[in-house]
C-alpha positions as CSV (number, residue, x, y, z in Angstrom):
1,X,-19.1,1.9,15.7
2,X,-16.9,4.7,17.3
3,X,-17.9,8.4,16.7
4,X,-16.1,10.0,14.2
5,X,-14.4,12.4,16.5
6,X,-12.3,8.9,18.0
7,X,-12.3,7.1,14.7
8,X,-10.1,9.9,13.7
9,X,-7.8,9.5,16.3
10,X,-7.3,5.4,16.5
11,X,-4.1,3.7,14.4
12,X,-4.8,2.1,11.3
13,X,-4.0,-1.5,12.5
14,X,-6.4,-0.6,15.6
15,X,-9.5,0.1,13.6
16,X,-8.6,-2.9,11.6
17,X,-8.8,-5.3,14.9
18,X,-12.1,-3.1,16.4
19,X,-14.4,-2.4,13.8
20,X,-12.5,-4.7,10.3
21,X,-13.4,-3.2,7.0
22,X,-16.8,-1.3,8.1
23,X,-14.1,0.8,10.4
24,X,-11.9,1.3,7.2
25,X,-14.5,2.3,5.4
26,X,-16.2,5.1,7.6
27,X,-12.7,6.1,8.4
28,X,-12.3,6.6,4.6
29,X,-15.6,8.8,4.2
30,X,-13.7,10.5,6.7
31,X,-11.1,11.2,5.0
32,X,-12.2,12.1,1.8
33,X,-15.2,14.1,3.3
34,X,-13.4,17.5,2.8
35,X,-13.0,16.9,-1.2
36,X,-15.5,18.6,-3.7
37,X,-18.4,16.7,-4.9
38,X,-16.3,15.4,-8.0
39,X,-13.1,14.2,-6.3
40,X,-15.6,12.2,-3.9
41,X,-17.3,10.4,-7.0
42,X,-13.7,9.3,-8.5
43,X,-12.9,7.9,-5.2
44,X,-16.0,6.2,-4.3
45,X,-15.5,4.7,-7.7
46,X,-12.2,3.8,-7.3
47,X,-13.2,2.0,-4.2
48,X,-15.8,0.2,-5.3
49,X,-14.0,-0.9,-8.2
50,X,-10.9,-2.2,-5.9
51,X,-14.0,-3.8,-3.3
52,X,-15.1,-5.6,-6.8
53,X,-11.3,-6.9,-8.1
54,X,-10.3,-8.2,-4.5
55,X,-13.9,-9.5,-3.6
56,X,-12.7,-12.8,-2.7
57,X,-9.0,-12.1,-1.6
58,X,-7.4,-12.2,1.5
59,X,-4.0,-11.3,3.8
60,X,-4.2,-14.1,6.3
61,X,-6.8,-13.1,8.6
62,X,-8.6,-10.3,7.2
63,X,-10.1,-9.2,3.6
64,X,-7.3,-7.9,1.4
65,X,-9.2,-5.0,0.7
66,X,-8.2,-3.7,4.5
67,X,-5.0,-3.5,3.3
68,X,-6.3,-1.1,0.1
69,X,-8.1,1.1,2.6
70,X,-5.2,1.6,4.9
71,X,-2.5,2.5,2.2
72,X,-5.1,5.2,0.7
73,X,-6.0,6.1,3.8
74,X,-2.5,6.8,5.0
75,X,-1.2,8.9,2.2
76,X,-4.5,11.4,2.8
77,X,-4.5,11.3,7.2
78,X,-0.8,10.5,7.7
79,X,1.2,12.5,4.5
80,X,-1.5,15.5,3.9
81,X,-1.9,14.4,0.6
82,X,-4.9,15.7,-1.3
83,X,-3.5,14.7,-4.7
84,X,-7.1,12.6,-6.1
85,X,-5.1,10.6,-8.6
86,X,-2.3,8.9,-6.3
87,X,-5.5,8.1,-3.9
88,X,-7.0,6.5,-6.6
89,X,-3.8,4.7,-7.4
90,X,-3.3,4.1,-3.8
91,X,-6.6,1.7,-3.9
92,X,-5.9,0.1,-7.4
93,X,-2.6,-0.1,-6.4
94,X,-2.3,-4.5,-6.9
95,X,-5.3,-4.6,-9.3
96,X,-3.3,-5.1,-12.6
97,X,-1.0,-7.4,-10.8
98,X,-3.9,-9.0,-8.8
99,X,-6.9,-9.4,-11.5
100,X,-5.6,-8.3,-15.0
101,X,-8.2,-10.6,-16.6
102,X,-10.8,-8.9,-14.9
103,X,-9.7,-5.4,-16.2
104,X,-9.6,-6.9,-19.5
105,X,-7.1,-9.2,-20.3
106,X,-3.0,-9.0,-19.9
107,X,-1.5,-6.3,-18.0
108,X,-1.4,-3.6,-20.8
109,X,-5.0,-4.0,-21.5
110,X,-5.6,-3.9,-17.7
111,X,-3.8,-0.8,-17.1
112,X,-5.4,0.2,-20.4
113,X,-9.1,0.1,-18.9
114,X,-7.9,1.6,-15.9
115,X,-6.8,4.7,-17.9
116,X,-10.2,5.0,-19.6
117,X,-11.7,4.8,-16.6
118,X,-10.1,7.3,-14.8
119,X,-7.2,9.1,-16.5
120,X,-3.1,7.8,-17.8
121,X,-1.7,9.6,-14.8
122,X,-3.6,7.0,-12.5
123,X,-2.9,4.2,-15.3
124,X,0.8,5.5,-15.1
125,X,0.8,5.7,-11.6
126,X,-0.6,1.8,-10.6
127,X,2.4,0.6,-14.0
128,X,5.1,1.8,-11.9
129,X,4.3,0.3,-8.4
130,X,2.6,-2.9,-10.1
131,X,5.8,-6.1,-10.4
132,X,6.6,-7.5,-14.0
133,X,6.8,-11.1,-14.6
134,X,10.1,-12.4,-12.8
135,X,12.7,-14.6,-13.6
136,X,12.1,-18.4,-12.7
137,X,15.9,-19.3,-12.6
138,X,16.5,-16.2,-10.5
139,X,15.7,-14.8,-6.5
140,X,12.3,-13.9,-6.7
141,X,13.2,-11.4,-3.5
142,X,15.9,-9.9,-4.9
143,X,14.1,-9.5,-8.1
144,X,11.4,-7.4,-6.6
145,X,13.7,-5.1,-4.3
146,X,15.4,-4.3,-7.1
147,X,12.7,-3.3,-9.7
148,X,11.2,-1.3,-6.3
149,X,14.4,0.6,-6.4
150,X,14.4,1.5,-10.3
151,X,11.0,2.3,-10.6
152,X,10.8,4.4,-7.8
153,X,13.3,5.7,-8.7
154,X,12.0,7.5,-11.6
155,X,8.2,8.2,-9.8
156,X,8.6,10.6,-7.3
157,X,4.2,10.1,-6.8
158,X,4.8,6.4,-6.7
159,X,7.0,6.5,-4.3
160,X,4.1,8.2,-1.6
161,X,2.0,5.3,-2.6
162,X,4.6,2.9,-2.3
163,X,6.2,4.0,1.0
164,X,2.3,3.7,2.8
165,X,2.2,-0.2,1.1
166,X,5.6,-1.0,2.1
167,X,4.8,0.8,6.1
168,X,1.7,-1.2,5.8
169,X,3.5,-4.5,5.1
170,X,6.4,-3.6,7.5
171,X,5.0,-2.0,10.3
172,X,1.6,-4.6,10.2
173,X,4.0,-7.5,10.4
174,X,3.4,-8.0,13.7
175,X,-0.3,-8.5,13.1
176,X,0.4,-11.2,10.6
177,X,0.8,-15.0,11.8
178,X,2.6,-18.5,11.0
179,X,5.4,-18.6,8.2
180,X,4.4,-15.7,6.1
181,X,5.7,-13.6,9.4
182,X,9.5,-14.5,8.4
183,X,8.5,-14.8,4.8
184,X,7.6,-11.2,5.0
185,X,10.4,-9.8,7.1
186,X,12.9,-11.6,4.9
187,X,11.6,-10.3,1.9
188,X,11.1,-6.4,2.9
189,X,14.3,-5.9,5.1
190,X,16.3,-5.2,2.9
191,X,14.4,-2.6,1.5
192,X,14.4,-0.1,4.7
193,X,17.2,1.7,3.6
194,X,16.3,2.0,-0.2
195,X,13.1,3.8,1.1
196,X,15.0,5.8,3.8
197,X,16.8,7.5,0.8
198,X,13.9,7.5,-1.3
199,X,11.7,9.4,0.6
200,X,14.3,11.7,1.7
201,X,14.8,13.1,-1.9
202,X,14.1,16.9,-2.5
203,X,12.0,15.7,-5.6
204,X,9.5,13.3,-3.3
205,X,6.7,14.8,-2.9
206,X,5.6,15.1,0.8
207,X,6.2,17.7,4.1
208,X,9.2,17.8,6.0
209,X,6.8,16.5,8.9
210,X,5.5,13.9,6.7
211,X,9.3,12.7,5.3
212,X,9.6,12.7,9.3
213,X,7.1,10.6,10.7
214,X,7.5,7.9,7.5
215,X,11.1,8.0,8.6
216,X,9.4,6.6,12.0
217,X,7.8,4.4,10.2
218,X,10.3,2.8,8.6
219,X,12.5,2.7,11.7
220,X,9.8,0.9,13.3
221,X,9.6,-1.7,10.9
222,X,13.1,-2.3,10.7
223,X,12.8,-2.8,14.8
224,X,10.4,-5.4,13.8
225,X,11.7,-6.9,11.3
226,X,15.3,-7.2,13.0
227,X,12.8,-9.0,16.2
228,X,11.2,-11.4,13.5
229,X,14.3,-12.6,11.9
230,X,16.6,-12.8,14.9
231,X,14.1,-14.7,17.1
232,X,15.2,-18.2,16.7
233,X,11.9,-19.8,17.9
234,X,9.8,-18.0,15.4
235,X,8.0,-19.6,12.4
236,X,10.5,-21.0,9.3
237,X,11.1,-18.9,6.7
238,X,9.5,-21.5,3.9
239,X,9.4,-18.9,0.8
């Protein structure tokens, strides 16, 4: 394992490929190092908790729970934000859409048990960033870019969680293989520029040099993105 010193320093996506989830992980005691005693508890539960849900999930080549650590870790390294509650969102993020039975049954007794556990902000927090159930007869896509947009919309703290997913999905693209590469381009597009005036709200939450470099972000991904979809030899889009 790298020291701490370089761990610090390495991209997200790089730890991911060097050291996989142990990397994450002492990245994330990193992170959350500088917190009192208390805050480190919540989060270490929190983690465990999301380690537990998505114990035998997976984004193509690596445990989904990479994915987890990167968004949480992202909104603490990359937006300065020292908020407790949106990091412990940030890792529950897909665990009522993910495992509801396993927090107790449908989705309002999921988000339920997540607000005893920890508090209604968090609970309130993972309701707005977690899809409803979507119309058959209708574009599954364009049915989840457009309940992105309205709950954002109304979440300014969300949206910080939602912004590191989305950078995670969009930016990461490249390190995903096979179809789900075009699936995934197709499907998060079109949402570059509803997050480009998102984030650049007065009411979002974050630094002018954080709005800045998730404003890099998101031109990145659209770089990629734009590569993905216009490249006629790559994978079929089979969504």
């Amino acid at each position: 394992m790298a020291s701490p010193a370089y761990l610090t320093t390495m991209p997200l996506h790089a730890i991911t490929e060097v050291y996989g989830e142990d990397g994450l992980r002492k990245r994330f005691a990193l992170e959350v190092a500088r917190f009192p005693a208390p805050d480190r508890e919540r989060l270490d539960e929190a983690l465990a908790l999301a380690a537990q849900l998505h114990r035998d999930d997976r984004r193509v080549r690596e445990p989904y729970l990479n994915h987890l650590l990167r968004v949480a870790i992202r909104i603490m390294s990359h937006y300065g934000v020292d908020d407790v509650d949106v990091i412990v969102a940030a890792l529950l993020h897909d665990a009522v859409e993910d495992h509801p039975d396993e927090l107790g049954g449908d989705t309002e007794a999921a988000l339920a048990e997540l607000s005893r556990r920890f508090n209604p902000r968090v609970a309130g927090l993972v309701r707005a960033v977690t899809n409803p159930e979507y119309d058959p007869e209708r574009d599954r896509h364009e049915q989840y870019r457009a309940h992105v947009a309205a709950s954002l919309d109304r979440h300014p703290w969300a949206r910080v969680i939602k912004v590191s997913d989305f950078t995670d999905n969009g930016v990461g693209v490249i390190h995903t293989t096979g179809p789900k590469m075009r699936s995934s381009a197709t499907k998060y597009r079109p949402l570059v520029p509803v997050f480009r005036d998102l984030v650049s709200r007065p009411d979002t939450p974050l630094s002018g040099n954080a709005k800045s470099h998730i404003m890099d972000q998101l031109d990145l991904a659209e770089t990629r993105f734009a590569a993905i979809l216009d490249d006629p030899g790559s994978a079929p889009d089979v969504s």
